[in-house]
C-alpha positions in Angstrom: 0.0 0.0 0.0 3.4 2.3 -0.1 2.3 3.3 -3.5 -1.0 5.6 -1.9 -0.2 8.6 -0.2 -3.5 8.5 1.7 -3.5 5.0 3.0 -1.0 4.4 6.2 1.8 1.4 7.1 -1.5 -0.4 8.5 -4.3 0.1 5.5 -5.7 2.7 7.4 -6.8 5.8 5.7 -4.8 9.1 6.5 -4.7 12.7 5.1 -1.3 13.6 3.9 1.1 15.4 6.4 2.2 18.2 3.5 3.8 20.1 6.4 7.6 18.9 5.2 6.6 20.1 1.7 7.8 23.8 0.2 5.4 26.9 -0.6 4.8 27.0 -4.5 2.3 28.3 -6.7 0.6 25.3 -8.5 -2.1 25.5 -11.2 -4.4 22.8 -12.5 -6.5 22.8 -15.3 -9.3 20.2 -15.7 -12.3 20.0 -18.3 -15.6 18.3 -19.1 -18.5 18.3 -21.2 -21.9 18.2 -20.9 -24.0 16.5 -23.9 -27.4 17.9 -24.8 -29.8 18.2 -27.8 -28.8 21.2 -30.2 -32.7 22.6 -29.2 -31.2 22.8 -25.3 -28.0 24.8 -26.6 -30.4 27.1 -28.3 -32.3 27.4 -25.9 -29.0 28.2 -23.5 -27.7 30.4 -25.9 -31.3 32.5 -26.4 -31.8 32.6 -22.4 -35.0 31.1 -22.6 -34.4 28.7 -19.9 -37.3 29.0 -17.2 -35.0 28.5 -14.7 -32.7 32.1 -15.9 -29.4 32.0 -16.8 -28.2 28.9 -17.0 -24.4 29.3 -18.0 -24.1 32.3 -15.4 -25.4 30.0 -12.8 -23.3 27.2 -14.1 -19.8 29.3 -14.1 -20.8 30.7 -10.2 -21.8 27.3 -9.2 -17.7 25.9 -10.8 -15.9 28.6 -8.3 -18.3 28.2 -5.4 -17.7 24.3 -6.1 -13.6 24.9 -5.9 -13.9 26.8 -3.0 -15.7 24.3 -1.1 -13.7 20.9 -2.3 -12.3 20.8 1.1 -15.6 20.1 2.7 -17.1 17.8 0.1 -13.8 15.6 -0.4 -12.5 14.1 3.1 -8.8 14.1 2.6 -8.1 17.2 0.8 -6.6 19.7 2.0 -8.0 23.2 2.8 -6.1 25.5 0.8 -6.1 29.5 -0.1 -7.5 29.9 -3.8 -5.8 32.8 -5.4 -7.9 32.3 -8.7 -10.3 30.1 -10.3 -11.3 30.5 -13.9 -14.6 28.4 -15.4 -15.5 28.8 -18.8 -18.6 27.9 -20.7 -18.2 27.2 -24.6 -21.1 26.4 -26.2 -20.9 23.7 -29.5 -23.4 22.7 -31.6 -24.7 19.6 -29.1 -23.0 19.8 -25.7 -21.6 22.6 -23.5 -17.1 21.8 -23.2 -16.3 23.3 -19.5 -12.8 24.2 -18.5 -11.7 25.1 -15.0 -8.6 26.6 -14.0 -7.4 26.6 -10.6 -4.1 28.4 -8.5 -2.8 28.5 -5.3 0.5 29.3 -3.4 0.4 26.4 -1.1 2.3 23.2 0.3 -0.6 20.8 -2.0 -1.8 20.9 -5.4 -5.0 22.1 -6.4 -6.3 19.1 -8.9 -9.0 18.5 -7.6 -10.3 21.8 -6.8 -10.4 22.5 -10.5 -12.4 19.1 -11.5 -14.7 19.9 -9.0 -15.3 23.1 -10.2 -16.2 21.4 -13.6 -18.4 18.7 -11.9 -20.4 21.2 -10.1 -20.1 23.5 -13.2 -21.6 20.2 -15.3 -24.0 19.6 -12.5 -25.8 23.1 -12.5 -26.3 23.2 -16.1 -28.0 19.4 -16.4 -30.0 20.5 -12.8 -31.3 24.3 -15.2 -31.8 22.1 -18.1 -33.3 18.7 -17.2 -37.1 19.9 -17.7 -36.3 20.7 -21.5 -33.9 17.5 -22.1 -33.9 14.2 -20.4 -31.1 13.0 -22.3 -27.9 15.1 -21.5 -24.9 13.2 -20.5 -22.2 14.4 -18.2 -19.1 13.2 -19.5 -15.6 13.5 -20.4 -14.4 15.1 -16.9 -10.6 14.8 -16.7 -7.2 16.4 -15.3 -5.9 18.2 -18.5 -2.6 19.5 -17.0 -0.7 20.4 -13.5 2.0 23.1 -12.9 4.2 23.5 -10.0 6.5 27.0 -9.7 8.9 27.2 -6.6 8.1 30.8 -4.8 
């Protein structure tokens, strides 16, 4: 079990001592999709969602998401955000999401910035479901990772 960083000597489950570990700024990047009917990317594009403004909603919803990634994920660290980034593109049958994420800490920021697209992905399908039953949430992956010594 020496190759998980979150399980102990014994099996047992531990959060990361990161205390030993130097300051750096660290950046993630992660993105996602969310697959819809071309009438319910109209229909986001138009604003003529009952519900308001779905892709406003949606980008709010990424960066309250990354904030809160401590408290929704056991192990992971608390951390200071300095930014978070969530963009909305619409194509011509799904909505691509991309979340970017840094912080001058002791712990990367990964998975702040795929929550941020979950959450992101989650909003939209939760604004959209009455007008398409068939979207898909899909696609949601780590993209890249940087680490700068301060």
């Amino acid at each position: 079990m020496k190759d998980f960083s979150h399980i102990d000597s014994k099996g047992k489950v531990k959060m990361v001592d990161v205390s030993g570990k130097s300051v750096s700024r660290r950046t993630a990047v992660a993105s996602g999709s969310v697959k819809m009917a071309a009438e319910t990317v109209v229909k986001l594009r138009e604003g003529l969602l009952k519900k308001g403004d779905a892709l406003a909603a949606a980008k709010i919803a990424g960066i309250m998401g990354a904030k809160r990634t401590s408290d929704l994920i056991p192990l992971c660290h608390p951390l200071p955000i300095d930014d978070i980034a969530v963009g909305l593109e619409l194509k011509e049958e799904a909505v691509e999401i991309e979340a970017t994420v840094t912080s001058t800490a002791r712990t990367g920021v990964e998975m702040e910035a795929l929550t941020a697209v979950l959450v992101a992905a989650l909003t939209l399908y939760d604004m959209c479901k009455a007008v398409d039953k068939g979207m898909i949430i899909e696609s949601i992956t780590l993209r890249s990772k940087t680490k700068v010594e301060v």
